[in-house]
N, C-alpha and C positions, 0 to 999 in steps of 0.2 A: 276448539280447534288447536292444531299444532304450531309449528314455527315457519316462518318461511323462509330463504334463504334466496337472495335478488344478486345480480352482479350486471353493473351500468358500464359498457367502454365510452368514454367522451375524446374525441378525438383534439387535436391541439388546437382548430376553430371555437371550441365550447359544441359539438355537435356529437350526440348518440348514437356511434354507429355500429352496438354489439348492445343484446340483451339477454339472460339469461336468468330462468327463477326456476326453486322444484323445492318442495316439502323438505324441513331436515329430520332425518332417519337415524343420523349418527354424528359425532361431537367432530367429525371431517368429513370436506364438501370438495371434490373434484370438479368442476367448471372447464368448459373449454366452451371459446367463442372463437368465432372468425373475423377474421376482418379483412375483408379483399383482396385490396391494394392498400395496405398502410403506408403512410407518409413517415422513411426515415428520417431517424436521428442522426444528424450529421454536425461536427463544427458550425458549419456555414447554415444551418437552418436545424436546430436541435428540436426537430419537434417531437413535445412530450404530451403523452398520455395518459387517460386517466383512469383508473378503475374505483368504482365505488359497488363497497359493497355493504351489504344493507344486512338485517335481520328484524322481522316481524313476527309477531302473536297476534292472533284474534285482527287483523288487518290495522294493527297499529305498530309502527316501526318503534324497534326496542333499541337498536345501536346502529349507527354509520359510520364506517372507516374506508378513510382515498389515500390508494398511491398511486404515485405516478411515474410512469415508466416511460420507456422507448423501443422503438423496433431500430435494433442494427447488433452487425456481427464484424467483429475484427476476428481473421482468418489467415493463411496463408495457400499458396499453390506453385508447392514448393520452396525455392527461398523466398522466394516475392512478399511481401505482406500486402493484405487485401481489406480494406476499411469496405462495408458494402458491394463487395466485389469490385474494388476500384482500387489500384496501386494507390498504399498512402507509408510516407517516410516521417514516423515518429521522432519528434525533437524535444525532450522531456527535461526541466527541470527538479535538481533533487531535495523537496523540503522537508527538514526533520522537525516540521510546526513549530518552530519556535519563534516564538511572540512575546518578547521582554518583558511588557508591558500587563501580560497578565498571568503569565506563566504556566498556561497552559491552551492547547491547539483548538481554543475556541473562540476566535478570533467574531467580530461583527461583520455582520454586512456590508458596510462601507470599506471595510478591509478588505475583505473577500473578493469583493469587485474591482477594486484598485490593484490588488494584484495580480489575477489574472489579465487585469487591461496590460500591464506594466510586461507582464515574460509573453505575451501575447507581442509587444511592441520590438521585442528581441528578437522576436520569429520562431518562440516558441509554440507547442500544439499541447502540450504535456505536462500535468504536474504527477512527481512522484513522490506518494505518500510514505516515507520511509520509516518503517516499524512504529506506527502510531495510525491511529484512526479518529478523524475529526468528527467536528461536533456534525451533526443532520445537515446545518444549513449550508456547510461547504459541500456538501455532494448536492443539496438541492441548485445551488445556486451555480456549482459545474453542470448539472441537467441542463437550467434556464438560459446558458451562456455559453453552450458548445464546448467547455473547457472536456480534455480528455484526462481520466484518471489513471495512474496506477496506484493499487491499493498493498504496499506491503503488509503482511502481519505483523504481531510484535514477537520476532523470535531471532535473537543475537547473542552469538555467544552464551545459549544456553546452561544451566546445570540439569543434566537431563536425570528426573528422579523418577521412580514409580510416580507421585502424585503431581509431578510436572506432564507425567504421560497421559495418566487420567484426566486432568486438567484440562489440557490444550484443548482437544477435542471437544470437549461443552464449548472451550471459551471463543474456538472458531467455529462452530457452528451456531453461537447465538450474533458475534460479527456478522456472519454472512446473512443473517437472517433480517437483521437492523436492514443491510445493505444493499443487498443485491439485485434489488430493482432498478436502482439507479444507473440509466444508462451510458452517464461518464466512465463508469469503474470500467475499462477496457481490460485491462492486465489486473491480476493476480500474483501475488508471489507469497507462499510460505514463509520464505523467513529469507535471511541474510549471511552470508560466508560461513554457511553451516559445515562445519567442521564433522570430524569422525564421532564426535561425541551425539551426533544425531543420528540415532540407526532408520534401518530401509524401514519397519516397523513402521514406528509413530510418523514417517514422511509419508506412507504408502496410503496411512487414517487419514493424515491431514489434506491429501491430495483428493483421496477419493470425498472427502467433506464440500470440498471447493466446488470440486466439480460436478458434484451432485447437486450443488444448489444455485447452480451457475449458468448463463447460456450465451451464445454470440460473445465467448471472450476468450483469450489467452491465458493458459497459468503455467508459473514456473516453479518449481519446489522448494529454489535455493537460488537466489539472486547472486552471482557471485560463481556458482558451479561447485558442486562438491569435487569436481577433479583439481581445481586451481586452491583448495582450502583441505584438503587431504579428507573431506569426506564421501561420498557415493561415488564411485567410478562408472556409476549410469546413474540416468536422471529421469524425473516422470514430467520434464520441461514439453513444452510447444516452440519452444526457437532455443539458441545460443543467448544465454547470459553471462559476458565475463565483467571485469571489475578490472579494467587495466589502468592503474595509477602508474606511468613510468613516464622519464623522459622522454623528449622527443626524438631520439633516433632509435630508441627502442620500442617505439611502438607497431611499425612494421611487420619488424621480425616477430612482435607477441601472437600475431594476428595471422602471419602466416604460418607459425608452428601452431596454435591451435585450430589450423583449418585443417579438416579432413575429407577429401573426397568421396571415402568409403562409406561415411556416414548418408543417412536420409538427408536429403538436403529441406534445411530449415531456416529460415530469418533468423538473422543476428541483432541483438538489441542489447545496447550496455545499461547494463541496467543501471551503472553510475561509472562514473569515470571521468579523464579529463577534469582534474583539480590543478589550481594554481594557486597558490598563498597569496596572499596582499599582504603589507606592511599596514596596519591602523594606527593613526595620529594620534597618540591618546590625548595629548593637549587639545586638540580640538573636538576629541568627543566632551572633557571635562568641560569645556566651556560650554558646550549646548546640553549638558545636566547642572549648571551653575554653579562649575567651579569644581566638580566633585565625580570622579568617575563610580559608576553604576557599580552595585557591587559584586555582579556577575563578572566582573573585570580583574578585580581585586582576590574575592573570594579562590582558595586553592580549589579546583574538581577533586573531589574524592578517590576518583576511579583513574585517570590519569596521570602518570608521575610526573612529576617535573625534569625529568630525563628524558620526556618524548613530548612536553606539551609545556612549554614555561610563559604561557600571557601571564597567571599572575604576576610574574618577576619582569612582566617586562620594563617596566617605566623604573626597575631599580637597577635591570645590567645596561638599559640602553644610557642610564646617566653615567657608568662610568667608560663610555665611550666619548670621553672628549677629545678627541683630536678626528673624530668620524668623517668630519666637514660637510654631512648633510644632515638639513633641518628634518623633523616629521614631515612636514608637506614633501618634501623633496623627496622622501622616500615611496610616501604616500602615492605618489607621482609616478614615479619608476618602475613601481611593482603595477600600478595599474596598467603602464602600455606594456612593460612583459608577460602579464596575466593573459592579455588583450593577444599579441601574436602566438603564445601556447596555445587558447583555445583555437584560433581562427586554424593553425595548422593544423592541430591531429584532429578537428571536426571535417577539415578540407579532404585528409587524409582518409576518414570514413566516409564522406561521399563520392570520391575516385574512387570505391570496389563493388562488383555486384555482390548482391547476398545481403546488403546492409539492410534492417527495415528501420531501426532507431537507432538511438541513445539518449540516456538520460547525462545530463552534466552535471557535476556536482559545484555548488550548491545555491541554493535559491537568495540568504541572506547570512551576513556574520555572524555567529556563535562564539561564543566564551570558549568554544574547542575549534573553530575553524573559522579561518577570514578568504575561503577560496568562495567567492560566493559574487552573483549578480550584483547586490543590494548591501551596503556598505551599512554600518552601527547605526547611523544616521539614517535610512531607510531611502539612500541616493543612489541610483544606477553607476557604476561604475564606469560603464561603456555606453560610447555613442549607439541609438538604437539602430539608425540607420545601415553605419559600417556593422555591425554584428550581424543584420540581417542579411547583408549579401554573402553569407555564408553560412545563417544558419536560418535557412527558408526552404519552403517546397519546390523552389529551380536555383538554384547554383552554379553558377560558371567554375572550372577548377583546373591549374594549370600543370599539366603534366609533359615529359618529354617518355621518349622513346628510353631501351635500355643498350646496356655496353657488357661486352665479358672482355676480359685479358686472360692472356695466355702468361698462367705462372707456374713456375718450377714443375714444369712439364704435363699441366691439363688446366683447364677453362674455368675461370671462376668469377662470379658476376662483381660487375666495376659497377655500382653510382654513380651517380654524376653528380656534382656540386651544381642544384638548380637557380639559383639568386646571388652565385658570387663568380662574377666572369672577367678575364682581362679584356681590357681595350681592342679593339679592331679584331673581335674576333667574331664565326659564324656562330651563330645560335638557332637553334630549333624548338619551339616550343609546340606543345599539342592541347588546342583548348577543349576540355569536355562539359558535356552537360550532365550533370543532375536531377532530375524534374519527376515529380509526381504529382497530377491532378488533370487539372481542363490542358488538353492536349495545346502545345505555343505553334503561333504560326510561323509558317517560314520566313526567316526575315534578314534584313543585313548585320553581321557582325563585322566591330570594328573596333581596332587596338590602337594604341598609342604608347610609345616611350615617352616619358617625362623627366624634365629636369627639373632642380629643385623648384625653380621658378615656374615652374608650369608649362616650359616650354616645347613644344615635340621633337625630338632629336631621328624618330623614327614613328611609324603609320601604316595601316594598311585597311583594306576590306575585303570583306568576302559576302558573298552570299550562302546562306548556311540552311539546311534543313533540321528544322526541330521536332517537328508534329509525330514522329515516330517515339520520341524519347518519352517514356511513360514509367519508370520502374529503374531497371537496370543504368547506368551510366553509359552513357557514348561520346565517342569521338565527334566533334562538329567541326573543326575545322583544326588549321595549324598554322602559325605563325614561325616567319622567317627574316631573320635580317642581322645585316654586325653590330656588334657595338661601337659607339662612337669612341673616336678617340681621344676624347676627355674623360676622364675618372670622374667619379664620385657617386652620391647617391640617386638615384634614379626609381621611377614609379611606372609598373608596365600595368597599363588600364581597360579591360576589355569590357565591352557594352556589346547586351542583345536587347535590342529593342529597350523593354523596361530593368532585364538584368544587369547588375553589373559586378564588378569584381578587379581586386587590384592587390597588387604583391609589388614591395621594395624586392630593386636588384642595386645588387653594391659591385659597381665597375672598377681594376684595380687599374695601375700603369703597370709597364712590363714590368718585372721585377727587375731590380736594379743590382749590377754585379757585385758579386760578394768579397768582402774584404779578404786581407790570407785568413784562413783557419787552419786548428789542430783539431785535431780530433779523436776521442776518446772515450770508446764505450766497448770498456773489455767483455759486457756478457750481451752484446746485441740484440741489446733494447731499443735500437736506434735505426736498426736496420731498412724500416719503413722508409727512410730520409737517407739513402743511401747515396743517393746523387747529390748532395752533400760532402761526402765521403773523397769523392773522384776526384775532388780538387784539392782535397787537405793532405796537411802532415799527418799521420796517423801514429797515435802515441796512446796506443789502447792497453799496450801490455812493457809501456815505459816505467821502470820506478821511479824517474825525475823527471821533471817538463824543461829543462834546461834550452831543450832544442826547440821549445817554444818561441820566443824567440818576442816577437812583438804580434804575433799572430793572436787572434780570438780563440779561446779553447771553448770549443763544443763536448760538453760531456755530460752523461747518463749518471755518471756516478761520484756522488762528490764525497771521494774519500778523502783521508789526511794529507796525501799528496796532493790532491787539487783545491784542499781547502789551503794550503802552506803555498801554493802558487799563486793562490790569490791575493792571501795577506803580504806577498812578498811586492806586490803591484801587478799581478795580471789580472788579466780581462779575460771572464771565463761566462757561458752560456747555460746552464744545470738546467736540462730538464730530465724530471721526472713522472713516470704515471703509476707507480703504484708507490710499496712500501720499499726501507731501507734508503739508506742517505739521508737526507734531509726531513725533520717531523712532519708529516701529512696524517690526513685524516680520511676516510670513505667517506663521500660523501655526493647526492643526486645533483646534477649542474643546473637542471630548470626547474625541478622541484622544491618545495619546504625552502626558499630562497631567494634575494631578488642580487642582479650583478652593478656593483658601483664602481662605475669606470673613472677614476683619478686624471688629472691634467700630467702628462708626458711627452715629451719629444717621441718615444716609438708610439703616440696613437697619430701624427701627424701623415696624414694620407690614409689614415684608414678612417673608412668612414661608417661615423655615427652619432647618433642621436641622443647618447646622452644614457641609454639603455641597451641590454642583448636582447639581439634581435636577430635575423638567421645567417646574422654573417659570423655570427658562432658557432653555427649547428653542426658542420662539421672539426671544431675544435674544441664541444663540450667536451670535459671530464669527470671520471668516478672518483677522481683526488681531488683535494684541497692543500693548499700547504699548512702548517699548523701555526696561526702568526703566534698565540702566546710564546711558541718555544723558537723560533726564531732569532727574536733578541737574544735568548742565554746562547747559542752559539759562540765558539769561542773566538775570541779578537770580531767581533758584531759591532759595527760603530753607528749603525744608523740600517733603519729599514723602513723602504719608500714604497707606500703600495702603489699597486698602477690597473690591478684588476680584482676587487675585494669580492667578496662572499658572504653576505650578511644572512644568515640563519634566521626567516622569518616564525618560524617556533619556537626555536631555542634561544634567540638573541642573541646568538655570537658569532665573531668573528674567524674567517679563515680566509686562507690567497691564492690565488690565480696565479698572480704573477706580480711579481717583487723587484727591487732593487735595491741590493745589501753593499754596505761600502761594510770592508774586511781587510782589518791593517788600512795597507796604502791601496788594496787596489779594491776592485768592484765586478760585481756577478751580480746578472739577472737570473732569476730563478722560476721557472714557471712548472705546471703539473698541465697545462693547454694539449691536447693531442693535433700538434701539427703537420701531422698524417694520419688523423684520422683515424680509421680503421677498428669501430666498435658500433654493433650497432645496423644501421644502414648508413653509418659515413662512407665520406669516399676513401678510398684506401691508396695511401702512398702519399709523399708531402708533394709531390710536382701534380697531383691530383685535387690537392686543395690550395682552392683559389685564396683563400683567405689566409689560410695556414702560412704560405710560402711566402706573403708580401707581409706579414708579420714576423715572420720568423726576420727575413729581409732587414725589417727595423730593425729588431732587435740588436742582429749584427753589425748591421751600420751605426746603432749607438752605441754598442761596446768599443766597435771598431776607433770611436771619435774620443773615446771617453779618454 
């Protein structure tokens, strides 16, 4: 007799509910069974299937092989994303496998499982395999535990050769072949910030590869967009994939220059994005390797210069920072709750838009090239899991207000509003919206609170709010209205729906306090944003001498020879700058590659904070730094007092914010702070920033006293 060819469906009970057998004819065997009503694969109930398939001679089985699969299909209609036909809002962490301990992404079981529990406890749904493919048992054991996959290729920064071209295509179709049962792997993506050096060719192979042996998934070509990496100006994508690494007042505007209405409307999913540095302790990693840091610490990367990536050096520039005044923990510290308000913000900021279906965040655990990451050297959560989940879950509360335009130099142009930096006794409007995809929430009461440090309520209200409509898109559920009190300081506005909840620091100022006399002097109107300023000074923009200064505070843009000779002679002078020219500064990201070290000073007295920045910055971040090495060589430089530092969490070095230089007999504060804003989505204009203007305020009242 011949061969026979059997194929068994076992459903996820252990029960046979598909059979199939027929004579083999030829060295391939096409099969189709049915299965009725199969029971999907979901998160919340993964149920996996099994096929077994057999082969026989003479009625004796000669080999049997099972895999096991899932029914379900991630889709879209329209921008929506649709897990099983059901809105579902993808929260993906990004891991580049790396596991110190054995040095390569074949991590055990008992790992496997502890970390999914663990980004699962953050309020993630998502792990992103980024250019690397794990051993079998991480996709089996994402099958047996609901975890969702994205499976990138390995293709970055290619050298594309003829035999890289021939190449790829075996090596991703024997991948997909290993894989593609597995019904975690959701998402697909070719490769990564694929550049011009990838032509439409070998993307067009690699695409039609995927999708040829693929079903119920999403695939992208080029994680990253070939239009944001100067490669393909079209894509063979199923949604929007960008990669926006930027400050926080720039990520707005990135998000709404690459939105196009003209386009098919498709779900947006970052495919990595939202990075924040951490500062690592080394002293306390050496002590939990005994005494000895790991040598992935020490070792130079090969591939990275020490011009864009210095941990090796770090333990040798941060020692000759003696006069820092903060310890490793202290830093350790610092950078975790600014890590901590960076993500919670521009995650907030992707759940306030429709069109969103995910994002992946970058990154899973520290690396010898990155410490933006959940899971700290030590393999410790960074973050409280609870506070991270109320903003990055499947409902979300998120707090937005209404918009503003002014009318300037004769036509309309849109005003921000500074949301979390308000004066005293004044109205406020806030509009709460919801986020939510899944089991439809019931109607229920919403209810806020203002808080004072102590917990106290200073302000309250309730509402009765309908939910059960919100499924996908974001909406409005209600709005909050009330003054603020007449006491300053820091404050906590706390909203609850039923089991949601969610809370944002607001920083309450006093009126600003009258300004001392000023002069003032900014011959190419770089200053002009703070104009109302202006209205009450002397103005000595296009003086050769300050003579007529007088005892007045000199406000000035530009610190030339005559304002440097005015100061060493004993005035009191205000320098700010924001770009190049005057004083040495540096380009350089304000919430990025950085954490902010706020010094003990008479001008932080009323402004309130914690120790860290936090968004009573947001509108006074800068693209400058001032440059402290060359500070001191300044001529007649007697002493410089930092009051707002810039510690370079990759490169280890120092640069300032804002300064206090005694020069000769007198003394100048010197900052690059934009206190009027105006880059970005800040608010524009200094009487527009709440924050700006009662700083700036200080400022001049300590020069004024000085």
């Amino acid at each position: 007799g011949g061969m026979t060819a059997s194929v068994r469906l076992i459903d996820p009970d252990g029960q046979a509910v598909a059979n199939w057998q027929e004579s083999v004819t030829a060295d391939q065997l096409r099969a189709e069974l049915l299965v009725e009503t199969p029971r999907l694969w979901q998160p919340d109930d993964p149920a996996v299937y099994t096929a077994e398939i057999c082969l026989a001679a003479d009625g004796e089985e000669q080999v049997r092989i099972e895999r096991r699969f899932g029914f379900r299909t991630l889709t879209h209609r329209g921008d929506q994303l649709l897990f099983n036909g059901a809105p579902v809002f993808l929260r993906g962490v990004l891991n580049w496998g790396w596991y110190p301990d054995m040095l390569c992404p074949a991590p055990d079981e008992a790992t496997i499982r502890e970390e999914f529990r663990r980004v699962r406890a953050l309020g993630y749904n998502l792990v992103k395999l980024c250019l690397y493919v794990p051993s079998p048992l991480y996709f089996e054991i994402a099958d047996e535990e609901g975890m969702l996959l994205w499976l990138e290729l390995p293709m970055w920064l290619p050298e594309v050769t003829p035999r890289m071209e021939a190449q790829a295509p075996v090596e991703y179709a024997e991948i997909l072949a290993q894989v593609h049962h597995h019904p975690s792997i959701v998402i697909y993506s070719l490769g990564c910030e694929l550049d011009a050096a990838v032509n439409a060719d070998l993307i067009s192979h690699l695409d039609a590869i995927v999708r040829g042996r693929t079903r119920g998934v999403l695939a992208c070509d080029n994680s990253g967009s070939g239009e944001a990496y100067g490669g393909l100006t079209f894509d063979y994508a199923d949604f929007n994939d960008y990669h926006f690494y930027c400050d926080l007042h720039y990520f707005t505007p990135l998000v709404d220059h690459f939105s196009r209405d003209w386009r098919p409307p498709r779900p947006w999913i970052f495919g990595e994005f939202c990075d924040a540095d951490d500062y690592r302790d080394l002293n306390e990693i050496a002590a939990a390797f005994g005494g000895t840091l790991p040598w992935y610490l020490t070792d130079k990367n090969p591939i990275h210069a020490l011009e864009k990536l210095a941990y090796p050096e770090q333990a040798a520039r941060m020692a000759k920072m003696t006069d820092l005044g903060f310890s490793g923990q202290d830093l350790q510290r610092i950078s975790h709750a600014q890590s901590f308000i960076i993500r919670k913000t521009i995650l907030e900021m992707v759940r306030g838009r429709a069109g969103m279906g995910g994002y992946v965040v970058t990154g899973l655990r520290d690396t010898p090239l990155a410490t933006s990451s959940m899971f700290d050297d030590l393999g410790r959560s960074k973050y409280d899991a609870n506070a991270f989940r109320a903003f990055n879950a499947d409902s979300v509360l998120v707090l937005e207000q209404g918009r503003r335009r002014i009318w300037q130099r004769g036509g309309d142009r849109p005003a921000p509003v500074d949301r979390f930096n308000l004066w005293t006794n004044t109205p406020v409007d806030y509009r709460v919206v919801l986020a939510h995809t899944g089991t439809p929430l019931p109607d229920s009461e919403l209810e806020w609170q203002l808080l004072d440090l102590k917990g106290g309520s200073v302000a309250s209200g309730r509402s009765r709010v309908r939910a059960a409509h919100v499924n996908g898109a974001p909406r409005e559920i209600a709005s909050i209205a009330f003054t603020t009190p007449p006491d300053d300081g820091q404050f906590t506005l706390r909203v609850d729906l039923g089991e949601l909840h969610n809370e944002w620091t607001v920083w309450i100022y006093p009126p600003a306090a009258p300004l001392p006399a000023l002069a003032w002097h900014d011959p190419g109107g770089a200053l002009s944003a703070m104009a109302s300023l202006k209205a009450g000074a002397l103005d000595v923009s296009h003086a050769r001498n300050f003579d007529s200064v007088g005892a007045r505070v000199l406000i000035t843009s530009a610190p030339n020879d005559a304002v440097m000779a005015y100061v060493r002679a004993g005035g009191r002078a205000l320098i700010l700058q924001q770009g190049e020219g005057g004083l040495p500064v540096l380009p350089r990201p304000f919430w990025r590659e950085s954490i902010k070290l706020i010094y003990d000073h008479p001008v932080w007295d009323g402004f309130p904070h914690r120790g860290y920045a936090n968004l009573q910055f947001y509108h006074l971040a800068t693209d400058y730094a001032l440059d402290s090495d060359h500070l001191n060589a300044l001529p007649d430089v007697t002493g410089v007092t930092p009051i707002l530092r810039r510690l370079d969490v990759r490169l280890f070095t120092l640069s300032d914010y804002l300064v206090e230089l005694r020069i000769g007999s007198g003394i100048a504060l010197a900052s690059t702070l934009r206190f009027a804003g105006g880059v970005g989505d800040q608010v524009h204009g200094l009487d527009a920033n709440v924050a700006g203007r009662y700083l700036l305020g200080q400022l001049l009242q300590f020069l004024a006293g000085a």
